[in-house]
N, C-alpha and C positions, 0 to 999 in steps of 0.2 A: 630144503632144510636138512641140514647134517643130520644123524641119526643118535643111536642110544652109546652106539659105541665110539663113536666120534666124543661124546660126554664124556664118557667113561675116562677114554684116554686124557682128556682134558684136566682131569680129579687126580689120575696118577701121582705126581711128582708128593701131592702133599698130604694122601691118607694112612691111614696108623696100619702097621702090618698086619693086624686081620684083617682091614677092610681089602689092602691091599692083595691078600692072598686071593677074597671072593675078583676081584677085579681082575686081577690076572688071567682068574681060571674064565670068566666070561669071555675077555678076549683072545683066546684061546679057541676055547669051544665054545661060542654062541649059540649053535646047531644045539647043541648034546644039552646046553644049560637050558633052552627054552623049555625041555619037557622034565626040569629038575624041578621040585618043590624047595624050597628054602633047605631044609633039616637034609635032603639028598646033595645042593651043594655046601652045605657046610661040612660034609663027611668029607668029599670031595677035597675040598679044599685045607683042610685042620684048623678048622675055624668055629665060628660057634652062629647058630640062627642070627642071636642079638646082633652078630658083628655083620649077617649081612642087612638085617635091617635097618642097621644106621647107616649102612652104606647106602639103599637104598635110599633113606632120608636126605643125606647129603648131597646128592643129585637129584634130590628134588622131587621124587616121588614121595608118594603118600602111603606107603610100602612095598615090601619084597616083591607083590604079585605084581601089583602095576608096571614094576621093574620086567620082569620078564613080560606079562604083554608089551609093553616097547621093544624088547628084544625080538619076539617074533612076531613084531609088523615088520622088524625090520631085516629078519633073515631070513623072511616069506615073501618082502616084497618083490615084484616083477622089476621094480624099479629101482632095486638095491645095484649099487655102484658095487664098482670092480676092487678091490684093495687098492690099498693107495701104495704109488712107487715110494719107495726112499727117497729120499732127497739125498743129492749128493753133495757131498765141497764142493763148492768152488774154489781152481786151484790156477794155477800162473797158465795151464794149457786148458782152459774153461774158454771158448771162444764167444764172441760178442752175443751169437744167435743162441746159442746155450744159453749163455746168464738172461737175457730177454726171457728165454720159454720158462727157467726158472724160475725165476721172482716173479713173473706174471703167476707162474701155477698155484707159488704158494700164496701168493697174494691173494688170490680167489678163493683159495680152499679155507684162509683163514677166514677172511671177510663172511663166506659160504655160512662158516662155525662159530662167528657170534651170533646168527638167531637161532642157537641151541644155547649159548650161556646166558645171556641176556635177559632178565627176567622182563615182560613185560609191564605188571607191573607195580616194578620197582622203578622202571621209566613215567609213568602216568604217579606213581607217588613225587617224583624230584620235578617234573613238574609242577605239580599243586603247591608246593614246599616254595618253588621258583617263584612263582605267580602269586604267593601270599607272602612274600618274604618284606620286609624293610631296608635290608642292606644285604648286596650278595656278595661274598670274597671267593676269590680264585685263588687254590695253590696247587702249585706243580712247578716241577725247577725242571731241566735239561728239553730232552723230547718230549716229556709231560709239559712243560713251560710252552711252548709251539702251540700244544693244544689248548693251552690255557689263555694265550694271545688270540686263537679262534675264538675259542667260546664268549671271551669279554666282548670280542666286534660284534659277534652273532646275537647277544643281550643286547646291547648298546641298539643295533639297529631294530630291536624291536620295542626300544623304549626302555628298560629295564637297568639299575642301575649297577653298574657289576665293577668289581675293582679288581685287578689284575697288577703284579709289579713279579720283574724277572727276579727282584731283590730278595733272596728268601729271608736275609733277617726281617725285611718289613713286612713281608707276608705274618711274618711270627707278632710283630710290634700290632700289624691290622688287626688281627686275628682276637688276640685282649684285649680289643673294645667291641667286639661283637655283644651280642645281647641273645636274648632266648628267642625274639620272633625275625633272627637274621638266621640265613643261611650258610656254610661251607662248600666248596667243591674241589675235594680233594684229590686230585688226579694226579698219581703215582702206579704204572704199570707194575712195579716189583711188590710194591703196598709196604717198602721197607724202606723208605727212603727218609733218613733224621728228619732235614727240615720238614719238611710235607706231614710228616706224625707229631711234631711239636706246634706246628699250626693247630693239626687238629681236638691235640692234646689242651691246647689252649680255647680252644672256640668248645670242646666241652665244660669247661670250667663255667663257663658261659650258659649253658644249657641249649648251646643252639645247635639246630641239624646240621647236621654231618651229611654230605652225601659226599660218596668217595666214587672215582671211575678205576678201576683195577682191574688183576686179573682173576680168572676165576680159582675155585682152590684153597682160599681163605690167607690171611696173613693179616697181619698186625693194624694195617689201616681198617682193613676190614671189621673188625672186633671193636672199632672206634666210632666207626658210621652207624646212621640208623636207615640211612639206605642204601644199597652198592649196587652200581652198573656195571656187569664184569665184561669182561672182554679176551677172548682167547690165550689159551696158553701157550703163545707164540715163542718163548724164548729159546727155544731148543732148535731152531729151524737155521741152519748154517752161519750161524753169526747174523743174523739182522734182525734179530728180534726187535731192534728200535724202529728200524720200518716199518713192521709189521703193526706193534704195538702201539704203533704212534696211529698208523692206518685204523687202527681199530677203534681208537680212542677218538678220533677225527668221526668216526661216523657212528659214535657213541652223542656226538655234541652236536650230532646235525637230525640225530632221535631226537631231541631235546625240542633246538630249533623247529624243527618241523611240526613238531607236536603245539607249542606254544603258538606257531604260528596258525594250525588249523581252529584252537582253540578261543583264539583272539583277535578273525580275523578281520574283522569291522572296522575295529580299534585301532589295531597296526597296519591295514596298509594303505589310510591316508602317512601317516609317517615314513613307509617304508619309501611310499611314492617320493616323498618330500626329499628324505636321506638323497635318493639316488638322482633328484636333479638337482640337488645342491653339490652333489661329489660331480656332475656330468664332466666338467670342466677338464676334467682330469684325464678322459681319456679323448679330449678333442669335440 
């Protein structure tokens, strides 16, 4: 599991300048900050207590101290990792075995850092919300759409009746006949994407959950949900964040999966068995 400052960095892009000063000066000095008291990195920093304990709340701790115990489990461990390299461009003399060790690296290191975003649960909530629902809608357009075509076949095969359309007006037209005891799943990795917030925009009018897949950080979708499954803040990584972010989201829908399936599995895998010798056909 990624560490405290693998978080940290994760938070970067989108906290307010004080938080962002306490954050800075962490990543920085981790060593020196583990034996600060809140009110010694605030001097540090030109910042003020409050601002590091909302920082500290934003990542999810229960306050400042808890913050720094994660910091020094984790720059005391025997088992703390090495810094991590830069990633480089890839450029027209990036040769085949390069781009392989690349995108494999980051691939793992991302995948590695969503079981540090990912609240658990928030996954065991979109469950329950899953499994008591009356009608579930899928929105996501582009690389979010891909994962949306996942998640509907992954419902689908477990019974579940889930609606998915690449058409984002119809997601919008779906979405305002939602009712209070249906569900949303809102999966947009920027969390800023029009249609995808006017679905959800509409399904609250509704009064029905929201569950969004994003990234972590907070943004617009997020403030809409009443539960969010985040998923790394991949987009800064040499232009692939749709790789990445689509990867992350993929194995954001297969928490889901998996979980529903352990949950109900009596139920489902007379069905499951059923599905798969009725598709057998297909592969011979």
């Amino acid at each position: 599991m990624s560490g405290c400052l693998y978080l940290i960095k994760q938070f970067l892009p989108n906290l307010a300048p004080s938080e962002r000063k306490v954050a800075d000066f962490l990543l920085a000095n981790p060593t020196q900050a583990v034996s600060m008291g809140v009110q010694d990195v605030a001097k540090a920093t030109g910042s003020s207590a409050a601002a590091c304990i909302r920082f500290a709340s934003r990542l999810g701790f229960a306050g400042y101290t808890e913050l720094r115990m994660a910091l020094a489990k984790e720059v005391f461990s025997s088992e703390r990792v090495a810094e991590e390299q830069k990633i480089r461009e890839v450029t027209e003399k990036t040769s085949a075995g390069e781009l392989v060790h690349l995108v494999v690296g980051s691939t793992c290191e991302s995948l590695r850092g969503l079981e540090s975003v990912i609240d658990p649960k928030a996954v065991e909530a979109s469950v329950e919300a899953i499994l008591h629902a009356s009608h579930l809608l899928i929105s996501g357009v582009g690389a979010s759409g891909v994962v949306g075509i996942d998640l509907q076949q992954k419902l689908a095969r477990l019974g579940l009746k889930a609606v998915f359309t690449a058409d984002s007006d119809m997601q919008i037209v779906e979405a305002c006949a939602l009712h209070k005891q249906d569900v949303l799943i809102a999966i947009s990795y920027s969390g800023e994407t029009s249609s995808v917030l006017k679905v959800a925009r509409e399904a609250k009018k509704n009064e029905t959950t929201v569950i969004a897949i994003t990234r972590i950080g907070g943004n617009s979708l997020t403030k809409l949900a009443d539960i969010t499954l985040n998923v790394v803040n991949s987009e800064s990584l040499f232009r692939e964040g749709a790789t990445l972010s689509r990867l992350g989201q993929l194995l954001v829908v297969d928490f889901i999966y998996t979980m529903i399936l352990a949950r109900c599995q009596k139920q489902i895998e007379p069905l499951l068995k059923r599905s798969w010798e009725a598709v057998a056909h297909v592969s011979g």
